[in-house]
KOLDRENMI-985349 format. One record per residue: residue number from 1; z, y, x negated of N, C-alpha, C, CB in turn. Coordinates in Angstrom, 1 decimal, m for minus. Glycine has a CB too. Example, Ala and Ser with C-alpha at 12.3 -4.5 7.8 and 13.67 -1.06 7.14 Angstrom:
BEGIN
(1 (7.8 m5.7 m13.2) (7.8 m4.5 m12.3) (7.8 m3.3 m13.2) (9.0 m4.5 m11.3)) (2 (7.1 m2.2 m12.8) (7.1 m1.1 m13.7) (7.9 0.0 m12.9) (5.7 m0.6 m14.1)) 
This chain:
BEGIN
(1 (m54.3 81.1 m23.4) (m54.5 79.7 m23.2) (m53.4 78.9 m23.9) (m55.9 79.3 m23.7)) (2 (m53.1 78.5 m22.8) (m51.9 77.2 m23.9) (m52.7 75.9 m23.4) (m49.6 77.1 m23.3)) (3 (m52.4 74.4 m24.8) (m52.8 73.8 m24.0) (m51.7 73.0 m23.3) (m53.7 73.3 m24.4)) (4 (m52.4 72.0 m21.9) (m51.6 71.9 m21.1) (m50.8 70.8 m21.8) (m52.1 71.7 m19.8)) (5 (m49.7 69.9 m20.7) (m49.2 69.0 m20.7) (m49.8 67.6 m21.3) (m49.0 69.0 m19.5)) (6 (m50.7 67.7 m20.1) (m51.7 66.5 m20.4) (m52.3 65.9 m21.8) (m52.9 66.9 m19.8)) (7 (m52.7 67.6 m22.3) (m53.0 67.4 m23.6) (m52.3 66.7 m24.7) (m53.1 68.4 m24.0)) (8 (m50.6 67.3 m24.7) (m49.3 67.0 m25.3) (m49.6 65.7 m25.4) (m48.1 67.3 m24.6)) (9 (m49.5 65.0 m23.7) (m49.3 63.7 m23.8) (m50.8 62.7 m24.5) (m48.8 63.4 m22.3)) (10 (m51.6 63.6 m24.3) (m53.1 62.6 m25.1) (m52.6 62.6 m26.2) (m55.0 63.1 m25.3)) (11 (m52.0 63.5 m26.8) (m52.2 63.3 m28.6) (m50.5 62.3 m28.6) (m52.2 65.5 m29.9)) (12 (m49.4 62.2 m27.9) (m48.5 61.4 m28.7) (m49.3 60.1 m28.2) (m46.8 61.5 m28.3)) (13 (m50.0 59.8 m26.9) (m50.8 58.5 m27.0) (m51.0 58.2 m27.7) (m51.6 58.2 m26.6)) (14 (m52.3 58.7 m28.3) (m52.6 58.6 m30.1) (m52.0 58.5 m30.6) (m53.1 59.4 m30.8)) (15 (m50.9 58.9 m31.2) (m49.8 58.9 m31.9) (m49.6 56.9 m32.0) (m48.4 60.1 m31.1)) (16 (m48.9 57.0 m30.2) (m48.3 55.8 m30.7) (m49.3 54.4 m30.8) (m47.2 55.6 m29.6)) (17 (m50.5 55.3 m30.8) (m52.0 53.6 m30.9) (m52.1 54.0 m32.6) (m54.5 53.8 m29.6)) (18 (m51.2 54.9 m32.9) (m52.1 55.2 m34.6) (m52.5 53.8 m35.5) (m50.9 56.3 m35.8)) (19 (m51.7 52.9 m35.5) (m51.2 51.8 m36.5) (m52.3 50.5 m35.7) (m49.2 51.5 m36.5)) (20 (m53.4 50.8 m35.3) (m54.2 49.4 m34.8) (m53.8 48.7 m33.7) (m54.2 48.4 m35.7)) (21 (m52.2 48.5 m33.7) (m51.7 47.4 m32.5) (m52.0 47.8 m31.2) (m50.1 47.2 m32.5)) (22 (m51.6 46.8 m30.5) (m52.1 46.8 m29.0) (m51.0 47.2 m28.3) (m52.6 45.5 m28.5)) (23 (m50.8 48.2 m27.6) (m49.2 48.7 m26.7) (m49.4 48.4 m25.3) (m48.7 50.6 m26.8)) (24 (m48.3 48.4 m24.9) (m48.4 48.5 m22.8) (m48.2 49.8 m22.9) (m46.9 47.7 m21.5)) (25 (m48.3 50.1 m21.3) (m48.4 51.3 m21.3) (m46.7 51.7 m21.0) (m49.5 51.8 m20.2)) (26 (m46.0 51.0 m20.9) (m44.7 50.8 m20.7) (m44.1 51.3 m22.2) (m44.4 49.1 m20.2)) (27 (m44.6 50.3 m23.3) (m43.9 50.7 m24.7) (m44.3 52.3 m25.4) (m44.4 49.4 m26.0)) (28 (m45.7 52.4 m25.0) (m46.2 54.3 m25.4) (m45.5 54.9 m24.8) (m47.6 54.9 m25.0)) (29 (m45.3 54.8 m23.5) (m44.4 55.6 m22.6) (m42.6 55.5 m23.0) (m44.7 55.1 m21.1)) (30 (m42.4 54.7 m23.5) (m41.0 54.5 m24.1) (m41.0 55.5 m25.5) (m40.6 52.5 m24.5)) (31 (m42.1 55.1 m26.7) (m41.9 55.6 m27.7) (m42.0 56.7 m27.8) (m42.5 55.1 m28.4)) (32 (m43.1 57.2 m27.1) (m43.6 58.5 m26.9) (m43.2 59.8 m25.7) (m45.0 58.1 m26.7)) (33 (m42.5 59.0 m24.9) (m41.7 59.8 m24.2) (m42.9 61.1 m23.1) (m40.6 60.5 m25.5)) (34 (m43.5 59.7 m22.9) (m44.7 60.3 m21.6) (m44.6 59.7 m20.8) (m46.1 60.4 m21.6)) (35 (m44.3 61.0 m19.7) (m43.9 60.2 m18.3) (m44.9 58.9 m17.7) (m43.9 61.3 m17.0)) (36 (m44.4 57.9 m17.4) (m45.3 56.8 m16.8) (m46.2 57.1 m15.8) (m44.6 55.8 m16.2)) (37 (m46.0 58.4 m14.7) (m46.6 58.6 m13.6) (m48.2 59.6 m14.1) (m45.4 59.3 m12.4)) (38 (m48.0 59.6 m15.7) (m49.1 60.2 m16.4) (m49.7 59.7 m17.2) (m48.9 61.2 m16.8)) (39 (m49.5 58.7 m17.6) (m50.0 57.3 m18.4) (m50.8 57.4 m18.4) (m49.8 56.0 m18.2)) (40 (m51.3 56.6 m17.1) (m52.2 55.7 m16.7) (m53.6 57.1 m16.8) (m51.6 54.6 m15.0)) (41 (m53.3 58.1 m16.1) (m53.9 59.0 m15.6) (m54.9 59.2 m16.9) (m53.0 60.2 m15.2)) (42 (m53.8 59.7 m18.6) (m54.5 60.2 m19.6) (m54.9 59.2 m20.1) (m54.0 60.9 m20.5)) (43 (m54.8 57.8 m20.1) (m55.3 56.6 m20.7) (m56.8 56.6 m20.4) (m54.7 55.2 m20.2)) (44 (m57.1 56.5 m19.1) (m58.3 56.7 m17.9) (m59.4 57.3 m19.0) (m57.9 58.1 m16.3)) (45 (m58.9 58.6 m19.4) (m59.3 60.0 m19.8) (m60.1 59.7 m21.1) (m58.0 61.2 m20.0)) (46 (m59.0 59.2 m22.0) (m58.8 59.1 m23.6) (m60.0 57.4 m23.4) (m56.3 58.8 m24.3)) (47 (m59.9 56.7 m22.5) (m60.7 55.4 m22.1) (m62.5 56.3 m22.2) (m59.9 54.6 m19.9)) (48 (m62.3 57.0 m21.2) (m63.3 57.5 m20.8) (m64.7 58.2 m22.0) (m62.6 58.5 m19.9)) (49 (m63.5 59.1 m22.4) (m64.4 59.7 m24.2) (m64.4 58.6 m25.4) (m63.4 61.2 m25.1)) (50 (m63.9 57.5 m25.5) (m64.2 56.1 m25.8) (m63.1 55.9 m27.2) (m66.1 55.8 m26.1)) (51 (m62.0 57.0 m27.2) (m61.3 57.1 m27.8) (m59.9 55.9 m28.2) (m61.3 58.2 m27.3)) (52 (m60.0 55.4 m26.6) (m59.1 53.7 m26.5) (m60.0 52.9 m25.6) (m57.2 53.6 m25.6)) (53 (m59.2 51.7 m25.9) (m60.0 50.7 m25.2) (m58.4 50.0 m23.9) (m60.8 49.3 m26.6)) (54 (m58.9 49.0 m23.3) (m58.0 48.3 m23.2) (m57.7 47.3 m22.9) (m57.5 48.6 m22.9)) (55 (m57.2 46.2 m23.0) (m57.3 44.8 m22.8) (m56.8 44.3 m21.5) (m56.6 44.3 m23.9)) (56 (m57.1 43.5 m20.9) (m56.3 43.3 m19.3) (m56.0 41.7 m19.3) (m57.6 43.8 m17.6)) (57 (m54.8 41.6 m18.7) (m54.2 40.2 m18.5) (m53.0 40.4 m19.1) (m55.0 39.1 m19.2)) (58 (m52.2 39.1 m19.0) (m50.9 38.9 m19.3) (m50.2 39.5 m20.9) (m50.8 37.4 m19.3)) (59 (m51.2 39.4 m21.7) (m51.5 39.7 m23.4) (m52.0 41.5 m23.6) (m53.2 38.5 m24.1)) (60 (m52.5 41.6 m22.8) (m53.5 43.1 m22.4) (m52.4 44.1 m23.0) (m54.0 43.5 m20.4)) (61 (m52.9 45.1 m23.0) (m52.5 46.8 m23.7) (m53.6 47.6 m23.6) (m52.2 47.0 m25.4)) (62 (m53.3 48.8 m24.7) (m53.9 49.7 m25.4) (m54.2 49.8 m26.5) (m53.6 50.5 m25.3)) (63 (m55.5 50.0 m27.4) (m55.8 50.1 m28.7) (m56.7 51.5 m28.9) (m56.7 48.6 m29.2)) (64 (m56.6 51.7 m29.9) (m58.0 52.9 m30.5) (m59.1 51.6 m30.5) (m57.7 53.9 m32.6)) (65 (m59.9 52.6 m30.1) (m61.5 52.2 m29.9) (m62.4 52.8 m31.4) (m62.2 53.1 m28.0)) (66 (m61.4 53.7 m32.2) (m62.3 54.8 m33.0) (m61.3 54.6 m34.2) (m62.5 56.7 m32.4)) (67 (m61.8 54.7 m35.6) (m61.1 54.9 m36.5) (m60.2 56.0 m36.7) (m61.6 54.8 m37.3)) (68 (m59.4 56.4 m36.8) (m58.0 57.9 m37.0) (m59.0 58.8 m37.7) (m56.3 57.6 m38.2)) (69 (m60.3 58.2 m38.9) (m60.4 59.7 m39.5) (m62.2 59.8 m38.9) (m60.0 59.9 m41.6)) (70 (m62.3 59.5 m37.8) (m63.4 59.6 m36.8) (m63.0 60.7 m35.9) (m63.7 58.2 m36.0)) (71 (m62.2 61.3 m35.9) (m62.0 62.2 m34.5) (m60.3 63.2 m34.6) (m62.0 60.7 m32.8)) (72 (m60.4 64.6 m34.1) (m59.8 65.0 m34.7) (m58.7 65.6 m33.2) (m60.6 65.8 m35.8)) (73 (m57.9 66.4 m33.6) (m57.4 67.0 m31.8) (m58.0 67.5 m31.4) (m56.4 67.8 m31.4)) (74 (m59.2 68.5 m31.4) (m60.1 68.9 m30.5) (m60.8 67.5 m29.7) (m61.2 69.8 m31.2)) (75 (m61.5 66.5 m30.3) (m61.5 65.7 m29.5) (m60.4 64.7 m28.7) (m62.1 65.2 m30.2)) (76 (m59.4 64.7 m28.7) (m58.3 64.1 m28.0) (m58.3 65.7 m26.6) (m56.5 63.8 m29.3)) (77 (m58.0 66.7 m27.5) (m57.6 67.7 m25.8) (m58.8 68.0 m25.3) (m56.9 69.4 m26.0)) (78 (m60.2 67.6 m25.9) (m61.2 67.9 m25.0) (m61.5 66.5 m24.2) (m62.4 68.5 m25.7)) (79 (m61.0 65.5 m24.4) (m60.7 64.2 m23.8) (m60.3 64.5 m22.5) (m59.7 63.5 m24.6)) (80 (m59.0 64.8 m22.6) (m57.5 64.9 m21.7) (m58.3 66.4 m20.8) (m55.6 65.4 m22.9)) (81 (m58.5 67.6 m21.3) (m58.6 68.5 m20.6) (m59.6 69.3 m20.5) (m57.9 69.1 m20.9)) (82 (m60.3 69.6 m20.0) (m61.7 70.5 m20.2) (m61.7 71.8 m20.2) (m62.6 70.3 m19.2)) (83 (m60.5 72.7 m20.1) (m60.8 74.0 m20.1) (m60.3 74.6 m21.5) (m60.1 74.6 m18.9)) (84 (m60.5 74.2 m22.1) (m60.0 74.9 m23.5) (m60.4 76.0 m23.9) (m60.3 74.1 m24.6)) (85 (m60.5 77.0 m23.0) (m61.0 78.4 m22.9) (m60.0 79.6 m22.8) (m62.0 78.4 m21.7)) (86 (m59.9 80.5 m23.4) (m58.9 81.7 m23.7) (m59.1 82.1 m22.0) (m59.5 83.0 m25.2)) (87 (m60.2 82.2 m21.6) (m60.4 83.1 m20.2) (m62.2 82.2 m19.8) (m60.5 85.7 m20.7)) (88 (m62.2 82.3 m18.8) (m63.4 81.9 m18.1) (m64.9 81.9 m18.3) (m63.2 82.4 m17.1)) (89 (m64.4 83.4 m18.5) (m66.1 84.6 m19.0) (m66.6 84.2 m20.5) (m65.6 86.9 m19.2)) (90 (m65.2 82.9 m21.2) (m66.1 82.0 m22.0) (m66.6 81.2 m22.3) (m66.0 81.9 m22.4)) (91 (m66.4 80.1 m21.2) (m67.1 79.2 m20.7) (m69.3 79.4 m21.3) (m66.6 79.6 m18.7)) (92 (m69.5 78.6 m21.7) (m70.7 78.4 m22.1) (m72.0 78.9 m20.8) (m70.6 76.9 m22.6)) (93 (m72.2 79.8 m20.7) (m73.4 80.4 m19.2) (m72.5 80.7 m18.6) (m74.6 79.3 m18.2)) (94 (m71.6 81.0 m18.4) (m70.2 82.0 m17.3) (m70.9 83.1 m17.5) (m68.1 82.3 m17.9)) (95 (m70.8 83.7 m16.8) (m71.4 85.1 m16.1) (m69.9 85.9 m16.0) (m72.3 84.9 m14.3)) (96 (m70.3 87.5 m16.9) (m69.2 88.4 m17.0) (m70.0 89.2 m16.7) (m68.3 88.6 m18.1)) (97 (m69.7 90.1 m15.5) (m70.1 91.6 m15.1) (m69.5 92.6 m16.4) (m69.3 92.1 m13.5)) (98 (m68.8 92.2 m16.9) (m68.3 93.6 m17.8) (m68.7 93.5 m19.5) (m66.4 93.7 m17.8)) (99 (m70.0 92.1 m19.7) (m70.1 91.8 m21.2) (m71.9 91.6 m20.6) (m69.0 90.1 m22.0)) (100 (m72.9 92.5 m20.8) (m74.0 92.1 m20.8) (m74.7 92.5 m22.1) (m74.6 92.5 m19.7)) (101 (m76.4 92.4 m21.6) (m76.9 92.3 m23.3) (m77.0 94.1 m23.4) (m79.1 91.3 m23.7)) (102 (m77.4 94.9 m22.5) (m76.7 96.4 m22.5) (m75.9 96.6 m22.8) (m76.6 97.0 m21.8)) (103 (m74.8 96.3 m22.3) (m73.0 96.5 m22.5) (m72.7 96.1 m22.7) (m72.1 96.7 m22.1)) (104 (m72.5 95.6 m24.0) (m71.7 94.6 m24.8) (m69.6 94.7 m24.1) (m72.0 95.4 m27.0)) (105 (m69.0 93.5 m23.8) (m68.0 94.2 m24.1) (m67.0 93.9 m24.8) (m67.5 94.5 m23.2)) (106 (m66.5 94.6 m25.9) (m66.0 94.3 m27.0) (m64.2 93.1 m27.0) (m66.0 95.9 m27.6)) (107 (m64.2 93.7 m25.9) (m62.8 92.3 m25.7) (m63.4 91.2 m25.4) (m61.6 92.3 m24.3)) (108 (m64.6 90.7 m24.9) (m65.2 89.9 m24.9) (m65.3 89.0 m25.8) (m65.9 90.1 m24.7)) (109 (m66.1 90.0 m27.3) (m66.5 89.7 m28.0) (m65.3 89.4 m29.2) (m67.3 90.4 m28.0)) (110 (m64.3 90.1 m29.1) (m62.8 89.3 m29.6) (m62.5 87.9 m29.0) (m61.4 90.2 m29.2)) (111 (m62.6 88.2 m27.8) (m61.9 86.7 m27.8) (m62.6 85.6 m27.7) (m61.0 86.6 m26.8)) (112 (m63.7 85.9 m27.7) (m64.8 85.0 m28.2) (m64.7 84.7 m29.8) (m66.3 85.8 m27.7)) (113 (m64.6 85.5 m30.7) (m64.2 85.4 m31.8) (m63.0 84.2 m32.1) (m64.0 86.8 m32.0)) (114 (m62.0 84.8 m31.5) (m60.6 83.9 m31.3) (m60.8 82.5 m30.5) (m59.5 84.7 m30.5)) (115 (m61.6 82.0 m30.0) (m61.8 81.2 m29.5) (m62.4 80.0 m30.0) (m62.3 81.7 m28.8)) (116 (m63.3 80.7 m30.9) (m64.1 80.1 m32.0) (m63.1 79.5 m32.9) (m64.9 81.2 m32.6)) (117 (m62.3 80.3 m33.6) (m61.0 80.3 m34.7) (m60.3 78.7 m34.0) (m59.8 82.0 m34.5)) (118 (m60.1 79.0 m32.5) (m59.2 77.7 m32.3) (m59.9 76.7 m32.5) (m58.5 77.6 m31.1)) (119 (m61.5 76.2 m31.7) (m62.0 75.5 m31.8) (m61.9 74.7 m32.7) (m62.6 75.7 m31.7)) (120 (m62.3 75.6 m34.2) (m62.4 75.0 m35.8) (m61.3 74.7 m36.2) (m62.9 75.9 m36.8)) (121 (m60.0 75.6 m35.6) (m58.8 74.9 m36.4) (m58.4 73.4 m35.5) (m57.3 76.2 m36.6)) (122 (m58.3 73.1 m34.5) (m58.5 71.9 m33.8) (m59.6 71.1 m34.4) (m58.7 72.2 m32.5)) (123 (m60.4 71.4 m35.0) (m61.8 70.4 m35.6) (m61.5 69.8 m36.6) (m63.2 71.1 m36.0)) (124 (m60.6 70.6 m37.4) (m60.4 71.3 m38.9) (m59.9 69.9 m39.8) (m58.9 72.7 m38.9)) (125 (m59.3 69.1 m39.5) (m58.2 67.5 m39.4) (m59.0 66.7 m38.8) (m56.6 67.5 m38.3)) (126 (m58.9 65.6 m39.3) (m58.8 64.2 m38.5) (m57.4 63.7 m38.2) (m59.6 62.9 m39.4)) (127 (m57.2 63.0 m37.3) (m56.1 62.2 m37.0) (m55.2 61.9 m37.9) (m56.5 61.2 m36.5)) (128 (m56.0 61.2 m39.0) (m55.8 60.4 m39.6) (m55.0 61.5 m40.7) (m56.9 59.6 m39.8)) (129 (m55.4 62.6 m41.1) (m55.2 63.5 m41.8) (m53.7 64.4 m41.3) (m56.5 64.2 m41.8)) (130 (m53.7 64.2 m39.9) (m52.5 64.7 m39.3) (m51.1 63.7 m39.2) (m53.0 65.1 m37.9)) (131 (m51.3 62.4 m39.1) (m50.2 61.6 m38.2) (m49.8 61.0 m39.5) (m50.8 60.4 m36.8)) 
């Protein structure tokens, strides 16, 4: 699992709302060097999990909606992306023919292990603790 693009670009969003002010999506995309034609897309996203807000009209932008040490990068990439999963069969009720309560199967149960590890080290920080 890598994560994607999208992700990249949720966390320099963040990045560039770190300091309170209100940005266009024009100056995040300048500072931060995310393509415009994906802006709008991860703003939507990062809007959606209540992570920004945004203001509309002539004055209008983007702000954090959340304090920096309220929310950490697992919440920004689980914002932006929903599959933050090593493989499928770990998906929460995913159904694996090769991992039952008879037959345990032990790669399973590694990368279920490792999976776990990323979670927490993505949990691990706040924002605020990172930027």
């Amino acid at each position: 699992m890598l994560l994607t693009k999208e992700c990249d670009y949720g966390i320099r969003i963040i990045r560039a709302l770190h300091d309170g002010e209100k940005r266009t999506v024009k100056t995040i995309c300048d500072v931060e060097h995310v393509p415009y034609k994906y802006a709008y897309k991860i703003l939507k996203k990062l809007q959606k999990a209540g992570l920004v807000k945004n203001k509309l009209g002539p004055s209008g932008g983007y702000f954090l909606d959340k304090p920096l040490n309220s929310f950490s990068l697992y919440d920004v990439v689980c914002a932006v992306d929903d599959r933050l999963f090593l493989f499928d069969c770990l998906k929460h009720g995913a159904a694996c023919s090769r991992n039952t309560d008879e037959e345990p199967c032990n790669v399973h149960i590694e990368l279920e292990r490792i999976q776990k590890k990323l979670v927490e080290v993505l949990k691990s920080k706040s924002i605020d603790q990172i930027i």
